[in-house]
matplotlib code that plots the C-alpha trace (Angstrom):
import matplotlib.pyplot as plt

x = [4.2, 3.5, 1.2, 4.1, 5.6, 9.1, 10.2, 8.9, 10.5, 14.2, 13.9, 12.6, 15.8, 18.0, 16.1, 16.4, 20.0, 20.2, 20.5, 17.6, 15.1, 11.8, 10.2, 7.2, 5.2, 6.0, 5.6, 1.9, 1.4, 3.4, 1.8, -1.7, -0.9, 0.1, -3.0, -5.9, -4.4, -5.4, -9.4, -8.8, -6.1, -5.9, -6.3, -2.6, -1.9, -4.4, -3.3, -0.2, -0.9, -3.3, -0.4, 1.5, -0.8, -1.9, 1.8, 2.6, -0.5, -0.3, 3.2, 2.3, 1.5, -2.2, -2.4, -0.5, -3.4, -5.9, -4.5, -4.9, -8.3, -9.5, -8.0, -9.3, -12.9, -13.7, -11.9, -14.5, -11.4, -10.7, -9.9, -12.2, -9.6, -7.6, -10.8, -11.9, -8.4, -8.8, -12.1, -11.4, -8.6, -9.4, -12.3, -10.5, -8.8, -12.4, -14.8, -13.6, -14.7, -17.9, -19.4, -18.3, -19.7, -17.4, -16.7, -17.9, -20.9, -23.4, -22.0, -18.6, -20.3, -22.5, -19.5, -17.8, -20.3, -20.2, -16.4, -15.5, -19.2, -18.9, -18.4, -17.8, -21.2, -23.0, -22.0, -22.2, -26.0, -26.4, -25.3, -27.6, -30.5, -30.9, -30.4, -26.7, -28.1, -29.5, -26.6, -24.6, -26.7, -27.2, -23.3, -22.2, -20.4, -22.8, -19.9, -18.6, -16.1, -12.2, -12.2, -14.3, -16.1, -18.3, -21.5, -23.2, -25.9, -29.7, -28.2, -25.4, -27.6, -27.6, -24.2, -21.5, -19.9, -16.9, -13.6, -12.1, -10.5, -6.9, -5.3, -7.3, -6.6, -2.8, -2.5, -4.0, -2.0, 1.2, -0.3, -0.6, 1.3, 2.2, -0.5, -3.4, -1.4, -1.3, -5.1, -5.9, -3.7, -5.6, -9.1, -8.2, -6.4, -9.2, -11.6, -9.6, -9.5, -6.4, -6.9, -6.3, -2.3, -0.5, 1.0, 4.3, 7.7, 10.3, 13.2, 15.8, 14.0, 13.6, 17.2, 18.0, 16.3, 17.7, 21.1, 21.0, 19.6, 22.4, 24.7, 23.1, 23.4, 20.0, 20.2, 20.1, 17.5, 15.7, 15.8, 14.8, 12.0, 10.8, 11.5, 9.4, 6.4, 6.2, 6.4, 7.5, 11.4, 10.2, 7.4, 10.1, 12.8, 9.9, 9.4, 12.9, 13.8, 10.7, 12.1, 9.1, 9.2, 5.7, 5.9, 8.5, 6.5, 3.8, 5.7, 7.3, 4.5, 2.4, 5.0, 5.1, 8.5, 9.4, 9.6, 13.1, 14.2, 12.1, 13.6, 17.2, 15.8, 14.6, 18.1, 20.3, 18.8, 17.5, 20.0, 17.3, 14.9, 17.7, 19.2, 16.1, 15.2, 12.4, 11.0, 12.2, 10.4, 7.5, 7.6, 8.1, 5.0, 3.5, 4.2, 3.2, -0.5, -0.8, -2.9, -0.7, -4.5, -4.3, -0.7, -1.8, -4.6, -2.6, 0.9, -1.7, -3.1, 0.9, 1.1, -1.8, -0.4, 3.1, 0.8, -0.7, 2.9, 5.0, 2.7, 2.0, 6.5, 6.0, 3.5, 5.6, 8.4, 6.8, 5.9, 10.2, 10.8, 7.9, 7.3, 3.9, 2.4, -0.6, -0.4, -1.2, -4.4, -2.8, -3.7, -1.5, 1.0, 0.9, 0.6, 3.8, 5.8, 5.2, 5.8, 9.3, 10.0, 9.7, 12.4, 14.6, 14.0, 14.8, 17.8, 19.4, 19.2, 22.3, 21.6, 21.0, 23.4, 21.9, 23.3, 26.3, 25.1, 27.7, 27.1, 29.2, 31.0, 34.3, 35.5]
y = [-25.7, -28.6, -30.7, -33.0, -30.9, -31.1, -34.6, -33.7, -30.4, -32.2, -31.9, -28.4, -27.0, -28.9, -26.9, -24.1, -24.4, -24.3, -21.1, -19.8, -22.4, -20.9, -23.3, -20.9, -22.9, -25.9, -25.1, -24.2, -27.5, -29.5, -27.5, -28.1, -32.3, -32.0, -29.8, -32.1, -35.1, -33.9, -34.4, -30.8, -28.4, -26.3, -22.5, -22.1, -24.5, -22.9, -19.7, -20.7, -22.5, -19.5, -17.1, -18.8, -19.1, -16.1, -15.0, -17.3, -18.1, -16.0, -16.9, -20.7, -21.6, -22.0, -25.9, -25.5, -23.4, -25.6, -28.3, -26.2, -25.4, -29.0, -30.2, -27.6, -27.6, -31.5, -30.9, -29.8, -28.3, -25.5, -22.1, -19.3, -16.7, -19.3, -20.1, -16.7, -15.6, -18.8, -18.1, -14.6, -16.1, -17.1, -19.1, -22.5, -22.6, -20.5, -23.4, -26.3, -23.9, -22.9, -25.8, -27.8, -27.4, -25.1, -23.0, -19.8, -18.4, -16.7, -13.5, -14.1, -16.0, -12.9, -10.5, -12.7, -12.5, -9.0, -8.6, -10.7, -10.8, -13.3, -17.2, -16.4, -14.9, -17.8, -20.5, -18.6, -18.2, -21.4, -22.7, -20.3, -20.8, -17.5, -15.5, -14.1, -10.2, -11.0, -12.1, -9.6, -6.6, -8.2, -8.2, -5.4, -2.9, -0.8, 1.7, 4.5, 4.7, 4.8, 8.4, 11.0, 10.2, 12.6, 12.9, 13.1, 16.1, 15.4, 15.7, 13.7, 10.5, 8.8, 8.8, 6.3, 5.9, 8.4, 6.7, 5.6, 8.3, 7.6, 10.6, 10.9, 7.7, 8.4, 12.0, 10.2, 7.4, 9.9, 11.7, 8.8, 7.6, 3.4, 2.7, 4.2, 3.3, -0.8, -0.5, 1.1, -1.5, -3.8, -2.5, -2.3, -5.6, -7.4, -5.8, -6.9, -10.3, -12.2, -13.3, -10.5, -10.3, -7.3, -4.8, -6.5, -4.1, -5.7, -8.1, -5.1, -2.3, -4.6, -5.5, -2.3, -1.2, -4.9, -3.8, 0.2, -1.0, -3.6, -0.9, 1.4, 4.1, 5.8, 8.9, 5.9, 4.4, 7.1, 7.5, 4.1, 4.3, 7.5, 6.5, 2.4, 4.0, 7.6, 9.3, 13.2, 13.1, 15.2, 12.2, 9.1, 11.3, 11.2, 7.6, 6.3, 8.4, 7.4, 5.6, 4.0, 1.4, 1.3, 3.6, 1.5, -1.7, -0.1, 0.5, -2.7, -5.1, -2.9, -4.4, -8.2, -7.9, -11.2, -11.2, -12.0, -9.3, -6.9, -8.3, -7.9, -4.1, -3.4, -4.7, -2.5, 0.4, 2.4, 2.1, 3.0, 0.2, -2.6, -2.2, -3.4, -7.0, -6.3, -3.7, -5.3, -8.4, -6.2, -4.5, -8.2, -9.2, -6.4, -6.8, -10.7, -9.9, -7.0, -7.6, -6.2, -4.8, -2.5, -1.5, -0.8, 1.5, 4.2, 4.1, 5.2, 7.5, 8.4, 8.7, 11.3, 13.3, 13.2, 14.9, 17.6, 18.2, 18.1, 20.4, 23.0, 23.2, 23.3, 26.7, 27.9, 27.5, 29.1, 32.4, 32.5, 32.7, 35.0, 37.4, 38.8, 35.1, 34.9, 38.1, 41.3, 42.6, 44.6, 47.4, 46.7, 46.2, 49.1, 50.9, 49.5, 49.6, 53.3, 53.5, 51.7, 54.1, 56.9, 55.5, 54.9, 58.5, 59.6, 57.8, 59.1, 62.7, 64.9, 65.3, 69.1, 71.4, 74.3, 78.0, 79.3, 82.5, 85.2, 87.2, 85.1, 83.7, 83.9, 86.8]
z = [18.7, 21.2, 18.5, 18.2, 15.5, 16.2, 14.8, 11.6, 10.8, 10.6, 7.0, 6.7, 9.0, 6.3, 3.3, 5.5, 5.3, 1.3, -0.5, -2.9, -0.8, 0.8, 3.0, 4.1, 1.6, 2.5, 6.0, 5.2, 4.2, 6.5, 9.8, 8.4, 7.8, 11.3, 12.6, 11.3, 12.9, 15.9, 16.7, 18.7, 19.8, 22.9, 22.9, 22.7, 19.9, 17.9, 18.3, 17.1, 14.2, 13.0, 13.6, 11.7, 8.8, 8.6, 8.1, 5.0, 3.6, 1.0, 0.2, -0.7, -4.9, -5.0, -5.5, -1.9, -0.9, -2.8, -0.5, 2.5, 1.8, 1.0, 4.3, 6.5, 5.0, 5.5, 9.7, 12.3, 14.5, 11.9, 13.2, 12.0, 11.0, 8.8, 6.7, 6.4, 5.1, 2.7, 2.0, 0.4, -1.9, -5.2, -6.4, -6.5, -3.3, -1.9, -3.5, -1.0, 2.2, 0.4, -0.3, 2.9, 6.2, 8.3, 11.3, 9.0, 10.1, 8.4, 9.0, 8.2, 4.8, 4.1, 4.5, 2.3, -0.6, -0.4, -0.4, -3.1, -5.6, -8.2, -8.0, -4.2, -4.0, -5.7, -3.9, -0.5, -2.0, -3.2, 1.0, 2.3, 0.5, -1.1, -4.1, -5.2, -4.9, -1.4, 0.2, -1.0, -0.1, 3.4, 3.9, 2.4, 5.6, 7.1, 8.8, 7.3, 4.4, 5.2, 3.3, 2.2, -0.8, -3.3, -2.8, -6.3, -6.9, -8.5, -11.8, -11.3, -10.0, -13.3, -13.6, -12.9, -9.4, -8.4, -8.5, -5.1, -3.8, -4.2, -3.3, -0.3, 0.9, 0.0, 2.0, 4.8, 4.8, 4.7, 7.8, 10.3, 12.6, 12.8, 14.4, 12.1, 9.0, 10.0, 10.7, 7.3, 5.6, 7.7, 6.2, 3.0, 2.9, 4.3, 1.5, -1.2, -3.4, -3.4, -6.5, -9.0, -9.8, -9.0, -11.6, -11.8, -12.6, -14.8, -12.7, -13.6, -12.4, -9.0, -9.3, -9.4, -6.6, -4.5, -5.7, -4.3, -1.2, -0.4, -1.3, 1.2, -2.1, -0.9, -3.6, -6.6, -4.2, -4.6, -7.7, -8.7, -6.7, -8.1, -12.2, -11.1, -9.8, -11.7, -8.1, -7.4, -6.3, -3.4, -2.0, -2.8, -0.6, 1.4, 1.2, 1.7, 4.2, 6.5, 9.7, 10.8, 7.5, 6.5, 3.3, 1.6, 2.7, 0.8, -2.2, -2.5, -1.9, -4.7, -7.3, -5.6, -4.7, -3.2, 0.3, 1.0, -1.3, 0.7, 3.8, 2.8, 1.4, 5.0, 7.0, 4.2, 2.8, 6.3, 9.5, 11.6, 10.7, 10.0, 13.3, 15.0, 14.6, 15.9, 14.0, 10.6, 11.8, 12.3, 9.2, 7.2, 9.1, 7.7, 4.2, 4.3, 5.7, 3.1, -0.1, -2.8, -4.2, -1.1, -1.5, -5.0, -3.6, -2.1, -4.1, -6.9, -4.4, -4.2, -7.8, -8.0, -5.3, -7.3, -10.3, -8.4, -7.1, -10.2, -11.9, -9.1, -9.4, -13.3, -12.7, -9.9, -12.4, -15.5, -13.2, -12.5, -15.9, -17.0, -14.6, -16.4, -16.1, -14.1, -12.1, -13.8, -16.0, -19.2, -17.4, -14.3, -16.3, -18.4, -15.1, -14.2, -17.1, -16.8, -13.1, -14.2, -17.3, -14.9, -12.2, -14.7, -15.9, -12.7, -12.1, -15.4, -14.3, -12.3, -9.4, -9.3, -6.8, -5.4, -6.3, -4.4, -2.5, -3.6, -0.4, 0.7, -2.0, -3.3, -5.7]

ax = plt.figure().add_subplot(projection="3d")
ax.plot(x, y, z, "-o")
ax.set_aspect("equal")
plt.show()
């Protein structure tokens, strides 16, 4: 970056060089000391610095991002994209931006309220001059919904919403290619409050699944994967075996797994993905701009699709071992108990030789 950033990151490459260190949070805040020194920035440097923070954001402690926040809200050079990421976090590193003058617009405020409701909501209200239910109906998306969703009868009006459709969500999700699945991360990431913790698996069960990976032992993998989020053996195969990277990403951001855990996951456990740098920088990227709410989305989506399959094996497997289950009437059945008693009938009989003719027989 060419806003004199260099002579100050001597002491980052030496925390670099320690094991167990991150320095992504404190590069958030060392970049951003650096940015608003600077009355303005050229196209290039911004672009830069919001790349950057957009990438690790989300990886910094919130009084890092609380700091952030402050510091961007008060400096009239602040790029757009960083404060609406910042602006969509929590409520305390949120406030600073909402309250402040920024380079938000009413749009991106309005869109805001309606994303995120609450203490978001009132304060954008409260800068706009109007009431909390008002700017949230005026942001709310006018475009259609990422999946299908039921559309309730007359009688069904009074009742409560339909649940998000997970499963539908999930099977598309499975179906897409790279592309389509980044964007719907993408949408549903960008709908989603940062603030809400994920549903967090125990350090052994993500040891485990650190530990299998390093050992490139993909059936254990697999298995691990399967018994942490109640999936169908069949769909975690699935899963792991996936080449393009963003199923597991999925997976392992829904239970917070630190990121380089996931990274050293991605370089070990697939041979396809871990002998591309690029692709497992891709795939990192990915997993850093993903709101662990969205991964959440569709591994429950996964989950319900495991259901439906586990029990359709379950009936398959009941009709193996009783062959009367599910297919005939009593009167079918009857029908072919008799048809049976009569081949066996059959069978049990000699089979019956013709009379010799004795005209020209033997004496």
């Amino acid at each position: 970056m060419s806003f004199s950033v260099a002579p100050h990151l001597d002491g980052l490459a030496d925390l670099a060089r320690r094991p167990g260190v991150d320095i992504r949070p404190i590069l958030v805040r060392v970049l951003t000391d650096l940015y608003v020194q600077k009355e303005g920035h050229s196209a290039e440097e911004e672009q830069h610095y919001v790349e950057i923070m957009l990438r690790f954001v989300n990886t910094a402690d919130r009084p890092t991002r609380i700091n952030v926040s402050r510091k961007l809200a008060v400096y009239p050079a602040a790029p757009r994209a960083v404060l609406n990421r910042l602006a969509r976090d929590c409520i305390e590193v949120a406030e600073p931006l909402l309250q402040n003058p920024t380079n938000l617009t009413a749009a991106d405020l309005l869109a805001i309220a309606a994303e995120c409701g609450g203490r978001h909501a009132t304060l954008i209200a409260q800068k706009l001059g109007h009431s909390r239910d008002s700017v949230q109906i005026a942001g709310a998306p006018q475009t259609a919904p990422l999946a299908p969703t039921h559309q309730p009868s007359s009688g069904e009006a009074a009742m409560d919403p339909a649940p998000p459709p997970f499963a539908d969500i999930a099977r598309q999700f499975l179906a897409a290619d790279s592309g389509e699945r980044r964007r719907m991360l993408g949408e549903l990431s960008a709908g989603a409050s940062q603030c809400g913790p994920a549903d967090m698996v125990g350090s052994e069960a993500m040891q485990k699944l650190e530990r299998f990976a390093l050992l490139r032992r993909l059936d254990e993998f697999t298995t691990a994967l399967q018994q942490t989020l109640a999936l169908s053996r069949s769909l975690a195969a699935r899963i792991v075996q996936d080449d393009s990277g963003e199923l597991l990403v999925v997976c392992l951001r829904s239970i917070a797994m630190p990121p380089n855990v996931h990274l050293r996951v991605l370089l070990f456990l697939n041979p396809v993905i871990g002998q591309s740098v690029d692709q497992v920088y891709e795939l990192g990227k990915l997993f850093e701009i993903t709101a662990e709410s969205a991964a959440a989305q569709i591994v429950r989506g996964f989950q319900i699709v495991s259901q439906a399959e586990m029990s359709d094996a379950a009936e398959q497997q009941r009709s193996v071992s009783d062959p009367s289950h599910g297919r005939h009437s009593p009167l079918e059945g009857a029908r072919a108990a008799s048809h049976a008693d009569s081949m066996r009938l059959s069978a049990s009989r000699p089979e019956r030789i013709p009379p010799t003719d004795r005209r020209y027989g033997t004496t």
